[in-house]
C-alpha positions as CSV (number, residue, x, y, z in Angstrom):
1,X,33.2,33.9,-72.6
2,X,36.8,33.6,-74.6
3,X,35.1,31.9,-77.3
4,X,32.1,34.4,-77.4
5,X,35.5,36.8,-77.7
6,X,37.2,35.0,-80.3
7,X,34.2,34.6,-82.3
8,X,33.1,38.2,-82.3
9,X,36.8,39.1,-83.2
10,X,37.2,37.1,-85.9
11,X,33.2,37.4,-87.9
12,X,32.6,41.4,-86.6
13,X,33.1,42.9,-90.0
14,X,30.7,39.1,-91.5
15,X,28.1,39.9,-89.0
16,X,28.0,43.3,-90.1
17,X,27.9,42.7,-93.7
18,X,25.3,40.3,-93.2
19,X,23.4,43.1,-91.6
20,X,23.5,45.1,-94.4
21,X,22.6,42.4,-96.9
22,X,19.1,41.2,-95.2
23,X,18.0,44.7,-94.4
24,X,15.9,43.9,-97.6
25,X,14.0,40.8,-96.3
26,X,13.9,42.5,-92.5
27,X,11.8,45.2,-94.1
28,X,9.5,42.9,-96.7
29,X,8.2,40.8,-93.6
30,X,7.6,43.9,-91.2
31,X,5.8,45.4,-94.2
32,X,3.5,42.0,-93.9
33,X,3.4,42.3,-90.3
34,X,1.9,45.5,-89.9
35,X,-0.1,45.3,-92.9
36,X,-1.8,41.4,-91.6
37,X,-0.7,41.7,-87.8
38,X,-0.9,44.8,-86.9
39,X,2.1,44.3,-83.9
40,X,3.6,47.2,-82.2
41,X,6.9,46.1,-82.3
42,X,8.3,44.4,-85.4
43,X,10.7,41.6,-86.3
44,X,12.8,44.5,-87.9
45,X,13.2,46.3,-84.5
46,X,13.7,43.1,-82.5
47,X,16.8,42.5,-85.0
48,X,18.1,45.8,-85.1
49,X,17.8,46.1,-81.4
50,X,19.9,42.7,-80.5
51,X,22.2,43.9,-83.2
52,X,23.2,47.4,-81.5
53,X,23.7,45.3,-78.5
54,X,26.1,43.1,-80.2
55,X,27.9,46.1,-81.3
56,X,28.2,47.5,-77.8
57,X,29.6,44.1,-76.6
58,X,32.2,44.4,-79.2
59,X,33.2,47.9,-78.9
60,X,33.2,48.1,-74.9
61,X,35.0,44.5,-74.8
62,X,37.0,43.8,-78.1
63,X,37.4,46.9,-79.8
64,X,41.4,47.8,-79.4
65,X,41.4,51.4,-80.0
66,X,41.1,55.2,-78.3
67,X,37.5,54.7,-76.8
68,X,37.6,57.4,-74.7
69,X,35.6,59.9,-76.8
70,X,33.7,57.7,-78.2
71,X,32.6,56.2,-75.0
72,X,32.0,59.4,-73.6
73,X,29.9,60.5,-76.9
74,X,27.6,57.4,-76.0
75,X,27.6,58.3,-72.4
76,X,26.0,61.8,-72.9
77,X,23.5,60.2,-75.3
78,X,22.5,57.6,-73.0
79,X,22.6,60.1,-70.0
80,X,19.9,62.6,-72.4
81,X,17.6,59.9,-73.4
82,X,17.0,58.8,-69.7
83,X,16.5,61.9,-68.7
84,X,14.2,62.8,-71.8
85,X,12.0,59.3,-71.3
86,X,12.0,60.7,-67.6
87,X,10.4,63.9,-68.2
88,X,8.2,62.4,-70.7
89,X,6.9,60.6,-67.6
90,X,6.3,63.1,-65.3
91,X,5.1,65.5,-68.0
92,X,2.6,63.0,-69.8
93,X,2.4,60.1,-67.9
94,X,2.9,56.7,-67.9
95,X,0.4,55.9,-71.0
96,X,2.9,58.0,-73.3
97,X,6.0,56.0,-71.8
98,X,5.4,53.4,-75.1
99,X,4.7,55.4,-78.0
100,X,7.2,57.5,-77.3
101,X,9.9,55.3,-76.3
102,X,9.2,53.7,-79.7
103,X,10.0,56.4,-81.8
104,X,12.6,57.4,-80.0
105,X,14.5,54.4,-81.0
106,X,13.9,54.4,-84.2
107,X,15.1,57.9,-84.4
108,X,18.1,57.6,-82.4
109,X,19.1,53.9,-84.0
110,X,21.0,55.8,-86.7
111,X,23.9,57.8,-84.4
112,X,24.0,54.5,-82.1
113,X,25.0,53.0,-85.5
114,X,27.1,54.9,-87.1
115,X,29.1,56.2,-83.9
116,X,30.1,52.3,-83.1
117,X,30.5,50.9,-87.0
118,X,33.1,53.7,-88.0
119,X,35.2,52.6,-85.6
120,X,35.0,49.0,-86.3
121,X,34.8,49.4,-89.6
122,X,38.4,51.1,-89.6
123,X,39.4,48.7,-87.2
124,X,39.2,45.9,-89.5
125,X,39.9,47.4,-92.4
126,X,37.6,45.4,-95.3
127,X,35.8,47.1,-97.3
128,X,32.5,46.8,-98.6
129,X,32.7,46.1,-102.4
130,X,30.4,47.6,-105.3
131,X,28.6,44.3,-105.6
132,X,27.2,44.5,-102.4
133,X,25.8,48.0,-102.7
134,X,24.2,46.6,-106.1
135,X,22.9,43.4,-104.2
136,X,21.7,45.6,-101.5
137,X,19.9,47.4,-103.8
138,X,18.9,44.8,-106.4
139,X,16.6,42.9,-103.6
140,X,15.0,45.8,-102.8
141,X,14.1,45.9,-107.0
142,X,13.5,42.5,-107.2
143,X,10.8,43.0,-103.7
144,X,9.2,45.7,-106.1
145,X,9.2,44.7,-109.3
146,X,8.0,41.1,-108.9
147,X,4.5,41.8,-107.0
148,X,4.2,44.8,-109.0
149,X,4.1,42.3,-112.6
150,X,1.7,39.8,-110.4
151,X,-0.5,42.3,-109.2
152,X,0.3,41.0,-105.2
153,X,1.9,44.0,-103.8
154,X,0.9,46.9,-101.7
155,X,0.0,50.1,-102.8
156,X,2.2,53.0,-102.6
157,X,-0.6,55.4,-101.9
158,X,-4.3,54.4,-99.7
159,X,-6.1,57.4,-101.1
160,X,-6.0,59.6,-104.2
161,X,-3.0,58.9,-105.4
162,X,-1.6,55.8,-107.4
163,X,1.4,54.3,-107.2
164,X,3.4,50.2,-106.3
165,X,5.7,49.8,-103.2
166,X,6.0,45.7,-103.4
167,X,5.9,44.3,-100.4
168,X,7.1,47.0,-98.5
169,X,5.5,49.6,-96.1
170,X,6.5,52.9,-96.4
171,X,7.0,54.6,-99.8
172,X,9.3,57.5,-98.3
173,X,11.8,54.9,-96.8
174,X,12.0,53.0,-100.1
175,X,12.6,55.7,-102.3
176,X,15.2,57.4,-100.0
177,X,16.9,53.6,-100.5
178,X,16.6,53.7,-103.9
179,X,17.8,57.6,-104.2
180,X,20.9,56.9,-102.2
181,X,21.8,53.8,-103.9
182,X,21.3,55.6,-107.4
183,X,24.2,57.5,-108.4
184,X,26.5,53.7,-107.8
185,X,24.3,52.1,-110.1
186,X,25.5,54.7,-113.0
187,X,29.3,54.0,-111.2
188,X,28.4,50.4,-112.0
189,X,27.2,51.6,-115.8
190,X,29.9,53.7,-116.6
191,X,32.1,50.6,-116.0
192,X,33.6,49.3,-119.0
193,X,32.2,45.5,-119.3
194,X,34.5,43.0,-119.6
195,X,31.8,40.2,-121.1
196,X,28.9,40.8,-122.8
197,X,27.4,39.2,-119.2
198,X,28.4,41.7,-117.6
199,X,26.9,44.3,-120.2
200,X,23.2,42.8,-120.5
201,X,23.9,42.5,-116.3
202,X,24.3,46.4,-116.8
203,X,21.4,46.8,-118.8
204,X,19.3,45.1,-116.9
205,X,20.0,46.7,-114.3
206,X,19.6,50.3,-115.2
207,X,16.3,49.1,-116.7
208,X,14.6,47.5,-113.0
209,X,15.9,50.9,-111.5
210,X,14.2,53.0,-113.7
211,X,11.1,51.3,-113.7
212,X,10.8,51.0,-109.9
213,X,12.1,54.6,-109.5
214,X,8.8,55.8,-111.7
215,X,6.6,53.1,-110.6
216,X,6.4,54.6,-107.0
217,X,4.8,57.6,-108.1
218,X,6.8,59.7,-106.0
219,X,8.3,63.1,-107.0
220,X,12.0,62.3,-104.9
221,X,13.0,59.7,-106.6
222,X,12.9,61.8,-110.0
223,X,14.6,65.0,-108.8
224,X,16.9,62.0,-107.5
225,X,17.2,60.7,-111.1
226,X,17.8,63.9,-112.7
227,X,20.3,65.5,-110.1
228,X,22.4,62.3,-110.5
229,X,22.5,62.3,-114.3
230,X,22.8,66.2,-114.6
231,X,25.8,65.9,-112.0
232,X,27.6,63.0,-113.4
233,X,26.7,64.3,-117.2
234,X,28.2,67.3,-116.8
235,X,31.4,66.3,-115.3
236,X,31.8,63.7,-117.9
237,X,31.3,66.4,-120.7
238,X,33.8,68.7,-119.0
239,X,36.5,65.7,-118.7
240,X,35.7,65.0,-122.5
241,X,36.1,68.9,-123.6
242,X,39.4,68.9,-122.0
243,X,40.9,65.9,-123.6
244,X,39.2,67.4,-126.8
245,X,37.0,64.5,-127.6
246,X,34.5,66.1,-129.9
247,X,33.3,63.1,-131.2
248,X,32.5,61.3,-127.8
249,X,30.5,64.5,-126.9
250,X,28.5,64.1,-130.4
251,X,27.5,60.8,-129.3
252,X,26.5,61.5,-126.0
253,X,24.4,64.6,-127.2
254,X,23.0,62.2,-129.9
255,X,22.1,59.3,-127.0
256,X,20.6,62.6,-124.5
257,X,18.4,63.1,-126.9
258,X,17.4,59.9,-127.7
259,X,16.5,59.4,-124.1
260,X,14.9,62.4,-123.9
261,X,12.5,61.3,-126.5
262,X,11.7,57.6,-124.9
263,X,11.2,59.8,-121.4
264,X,8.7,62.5,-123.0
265,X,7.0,59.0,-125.1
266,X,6.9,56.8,-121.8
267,X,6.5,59.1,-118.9
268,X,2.6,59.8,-119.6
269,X,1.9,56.5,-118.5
270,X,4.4,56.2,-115.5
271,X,2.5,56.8,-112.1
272,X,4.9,59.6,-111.3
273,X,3.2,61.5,-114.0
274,X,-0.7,60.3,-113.3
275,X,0.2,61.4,-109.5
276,X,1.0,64.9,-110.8
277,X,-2.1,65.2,-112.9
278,X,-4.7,64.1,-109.7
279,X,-2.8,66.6,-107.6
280,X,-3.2,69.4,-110.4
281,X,-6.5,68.4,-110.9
282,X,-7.5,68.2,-106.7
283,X,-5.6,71.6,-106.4
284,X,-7.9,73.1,-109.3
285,X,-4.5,73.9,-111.1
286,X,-4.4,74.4,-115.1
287,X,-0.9,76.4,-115.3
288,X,1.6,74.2,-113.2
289,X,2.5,77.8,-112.9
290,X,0.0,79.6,-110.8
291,X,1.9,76.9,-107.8
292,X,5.0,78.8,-107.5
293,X,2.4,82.2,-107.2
294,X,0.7,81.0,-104.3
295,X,2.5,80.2,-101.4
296,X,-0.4,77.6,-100.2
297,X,-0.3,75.9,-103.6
298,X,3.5,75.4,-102.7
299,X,3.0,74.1,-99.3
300,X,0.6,71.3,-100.5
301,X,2.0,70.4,-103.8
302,X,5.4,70.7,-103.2
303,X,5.2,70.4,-99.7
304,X,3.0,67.6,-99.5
305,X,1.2,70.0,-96.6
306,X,4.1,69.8,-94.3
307,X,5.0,73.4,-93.7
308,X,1.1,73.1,-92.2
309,X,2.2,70.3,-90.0
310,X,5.7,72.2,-88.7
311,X,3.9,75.2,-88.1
312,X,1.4,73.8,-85.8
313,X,4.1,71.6,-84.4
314,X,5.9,75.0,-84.2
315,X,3.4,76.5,-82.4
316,X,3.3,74.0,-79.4
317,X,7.0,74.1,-79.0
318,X,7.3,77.6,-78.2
319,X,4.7,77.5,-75.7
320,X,6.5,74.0,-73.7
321,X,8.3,75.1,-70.9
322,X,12.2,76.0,-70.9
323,X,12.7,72.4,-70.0
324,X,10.7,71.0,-73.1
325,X,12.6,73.6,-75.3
326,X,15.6,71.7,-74.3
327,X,15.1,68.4,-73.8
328,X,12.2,68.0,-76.6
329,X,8.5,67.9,-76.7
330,X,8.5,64.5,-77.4
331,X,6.0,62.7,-80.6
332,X,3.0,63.2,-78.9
333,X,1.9,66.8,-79.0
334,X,-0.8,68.3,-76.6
335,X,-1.2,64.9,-74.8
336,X,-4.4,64.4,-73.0
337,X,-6.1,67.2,-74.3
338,X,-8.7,67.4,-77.6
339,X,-5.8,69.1,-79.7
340,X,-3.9,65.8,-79.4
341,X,-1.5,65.1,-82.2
342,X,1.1,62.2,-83.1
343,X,1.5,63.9,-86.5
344,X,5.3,63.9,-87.9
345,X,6.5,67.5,-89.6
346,X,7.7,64.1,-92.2
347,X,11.1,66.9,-92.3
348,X,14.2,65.1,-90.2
349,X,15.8,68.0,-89.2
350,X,12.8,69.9,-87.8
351,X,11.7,66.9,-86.3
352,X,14.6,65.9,-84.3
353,X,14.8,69.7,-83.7
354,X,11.4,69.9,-81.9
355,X,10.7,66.0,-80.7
356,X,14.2,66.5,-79.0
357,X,15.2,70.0,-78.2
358,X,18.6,71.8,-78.5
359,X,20.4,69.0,-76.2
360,X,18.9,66.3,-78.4
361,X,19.1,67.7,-81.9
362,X,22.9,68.8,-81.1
363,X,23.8,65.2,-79.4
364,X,22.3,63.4,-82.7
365,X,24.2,65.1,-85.3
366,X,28.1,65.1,-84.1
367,X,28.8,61.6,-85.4
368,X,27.4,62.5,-88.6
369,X,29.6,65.7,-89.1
370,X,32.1,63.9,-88.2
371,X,32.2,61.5,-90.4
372,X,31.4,64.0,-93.0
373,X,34.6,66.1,-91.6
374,X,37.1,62.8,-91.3
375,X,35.6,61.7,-95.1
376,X,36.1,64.9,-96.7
377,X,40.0,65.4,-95.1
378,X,40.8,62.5,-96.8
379,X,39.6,63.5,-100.1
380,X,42.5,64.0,-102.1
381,X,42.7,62.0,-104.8
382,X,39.3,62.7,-106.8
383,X,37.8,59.8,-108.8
384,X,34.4,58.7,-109.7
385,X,33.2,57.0,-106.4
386,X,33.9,59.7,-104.3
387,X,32.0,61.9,-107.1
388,X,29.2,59.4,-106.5
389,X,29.2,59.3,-102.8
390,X,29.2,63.4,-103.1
391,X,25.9,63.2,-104.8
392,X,25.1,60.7,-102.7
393,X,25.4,62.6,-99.5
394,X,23.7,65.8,-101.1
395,X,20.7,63.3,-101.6
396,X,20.5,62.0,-98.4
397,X,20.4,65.8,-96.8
398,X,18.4,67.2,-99.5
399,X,15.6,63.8,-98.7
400,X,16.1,64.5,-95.3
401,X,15.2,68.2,-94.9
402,X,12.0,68.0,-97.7
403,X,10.5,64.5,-97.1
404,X,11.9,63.4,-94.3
405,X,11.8,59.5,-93.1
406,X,15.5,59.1,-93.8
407,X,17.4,60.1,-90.7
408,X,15.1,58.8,-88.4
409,X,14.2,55.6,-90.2
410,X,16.9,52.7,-89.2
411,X,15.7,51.0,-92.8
412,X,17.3,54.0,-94.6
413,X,19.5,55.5,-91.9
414,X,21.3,51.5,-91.4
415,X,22.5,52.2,-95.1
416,X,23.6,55.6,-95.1
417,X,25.9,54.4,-92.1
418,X,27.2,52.0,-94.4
419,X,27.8,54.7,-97.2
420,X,30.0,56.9,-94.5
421,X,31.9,53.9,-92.9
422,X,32.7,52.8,-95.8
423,X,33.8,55.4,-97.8
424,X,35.4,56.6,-94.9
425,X,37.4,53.1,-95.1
426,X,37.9,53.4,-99.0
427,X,39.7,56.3,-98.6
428,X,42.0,55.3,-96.0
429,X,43.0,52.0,-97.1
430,X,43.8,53.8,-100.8
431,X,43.0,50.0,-102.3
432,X,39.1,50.6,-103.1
433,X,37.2,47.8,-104.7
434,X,35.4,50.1,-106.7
């Protein structure tokens, strides 16, 4: 038991790097299991499940540190989702014990996470560099691009709509990865390049994003594009007005509308823009227009149809019982009756809200404020990565409260913990490898 100790001591902050790094591969091959196998539990949850554990054997036996609130955080958590799995057995019975015990895990992975890596994290104090965000995010590319050229992927869309995901499973999940990776890769750009390696590196780069970013077809991952750029632009311009650099501005007003013009030539035949034109064309639209006149038109085009879904889901929470408006009415609505539903709201915060009542939804969301607290009180010294993880973090809740799948998905919610633990550690440590 020593050496189990020793070992964990010594390889915590490896194990959790090397987490991070095959969170790509974990996700390509539960893609193919669900897609060939059709298992109920994955490899991916399997992994993730043994991994927590090892994280609570470390924190409860290694960790040396103020535990205390910590430990009493994760005692109230635990102590809530026995009781909600309890009432979800006397209120639905045993044949809902699975599905929702399921989804509850996956929803509640990310504060498990998060509340036992910042600790460790600034425990150990090594931080996570920019490569490893880019090689994070570069095999997630690679998993994209490469079936996309060979015509061996999956499709992003089963009906309607048109659209390459690789060999992943859920389009949502992989273009919240790619939206919250985003604003590093123009960190990673704006670095000067020592070599001309290192340029074509960057070029390259920038290029496999972009096409995988439009090649999904969804509408996130553009608004994405645009806030980051917009953001990042604009402070750049304001930096260069104030040291009175006309000429740099001339430049970069010559290259915005250079890019412009390659956008407006290429974007007709991106699937981002076909997708718009089949859902114009099913909605019986002519003037994109007539949407923001209609608030039904909004709901399904902008909304995908999801204020439908958390109005219904609405509906059946205010008639549950006190009980169930506290402790949540769980994933499957009307259970055992003809009105049955396992349809997500696809909205994080509404979700959690309703699956998991006021005691769940509040119990879920105090490590992530404070992280976001402890991060921000150490913001003193602006620079560009923090700028970046700003944008960052306003992606992650903007994603999270209009498409959902980013909170409650470990494949996204694993990396956002990385994001805050880490940035949380840059800041401390004042010695950033960024």
């Amino acid at each position: 038991m020593k050496n189990i100790k020793s070992f964990l001591e010594q390889n915590i902050q490896k194990m959790l790097l090397l987490f991070w790094i095959i969170g790509p591969f974990i996700d390509v091959l539960t893609a193919f299991e669900i897609y060939y196998f059709h298992l109920g539990f994955s490899l991916g949850m399997v992994v993730r499940f043994f991994f927590l554990l090892i994280l609570f054997f470390y924190y409860g036996w290694c960790f040396k540190g103020r535990k205390k609130k910590v430990l009493i955080y994760l005692g109230l958590l635990i102590g809530y989702l026995g009781s909600f799995m309890i009432m979800i057995y006397f209120l639905k019975g045993p044949g809902a014990i699975l599905y929702e015990l399921k989804n509850t895990f996956r929803s509640f992975y990310f504060p498990f996470l998060l509340t036992l890596t910042f600790p460790i994290m600034e425990q150990n104090k090594k931080e996570v560099s920019l490569k490893t965000y880019l090689f994070i995010l570069g095999s997630y590319l690679f998993f994209i691009m490469v079936p996309t050229f060979f015509h061996i992927g999956f499709a992003a869309y089963h009906q309607g709509k048109e659209g390459n995901i690789g060999w992943f499973y859920s389009t949502n999940e992989i273009s919240a990865i790619l939206s919250l990776f985003l604003p590093y890769v123009m960190l990673f750009c704006y670095k000067e390049a020592n070599t001309k390696k290192t340029a074509i590196l960057k070029m390259l780069l920038l290029l496999a994003c972009l096409f995988c970013l439009f090649t999904l077809g969804t509408k996130m991952t553009i608004i994405s594009l645009l806030v980051t750029v917009l953001v990042l632009g604009m402070v750049y311009v304001y930096h260069l007005f104030k040291k009175k650099n006309y000429k740099a501005i001339g430049f970069i007003s010559m290259g915005l509308v250079l890019l412009v013009s390659i956008v407006i030539i290429l974007l007709p035949k991106t699937h981002f823009y076909k997708n718009i034109q089949i859902h114009l064309a099913y909605l019986g639209v002519d003037n994109p227009i007539e949407i923001i006149q209609d608030p039904k038109l909004i709901n399904h085009f902008i909304f995908s149809s999801r204020l439908s879904f958390l109005n219904n889901t609405h509906q059946n929470y205010r008639k549950a019982s006190l009980l169930e408006k506290g402790m949540g009415i769980g994933y499957i609505e009307n259970y055992a009756t003809d009105e049955m539903s396992l349809k997500m709201v696809e909205m994080d915060f509404f979700d959690l809200f309703y699956r998991h009542g006021i005691i769940g939804f509040v119990l879920y969301f105090i490590p992530l404020f404070y992280s976001v607290y402890q991060i921000f009180k150490k913001h003193r010294k602006k620079d560009l990565a923090s700028l970046c993880f700003g944008i960052s973090l306003f992606l992650i809740f903007f994603m999270a409260f209009f498409v959902g799948h980013v909170f409650v998905s470990p494949s996204v919610s694993i990396l956002i913990t990385l994001l805050l633990a880490n940035e949380n550690l840059r800041l401390k440590i004042r010695k950033s490898t960024f």
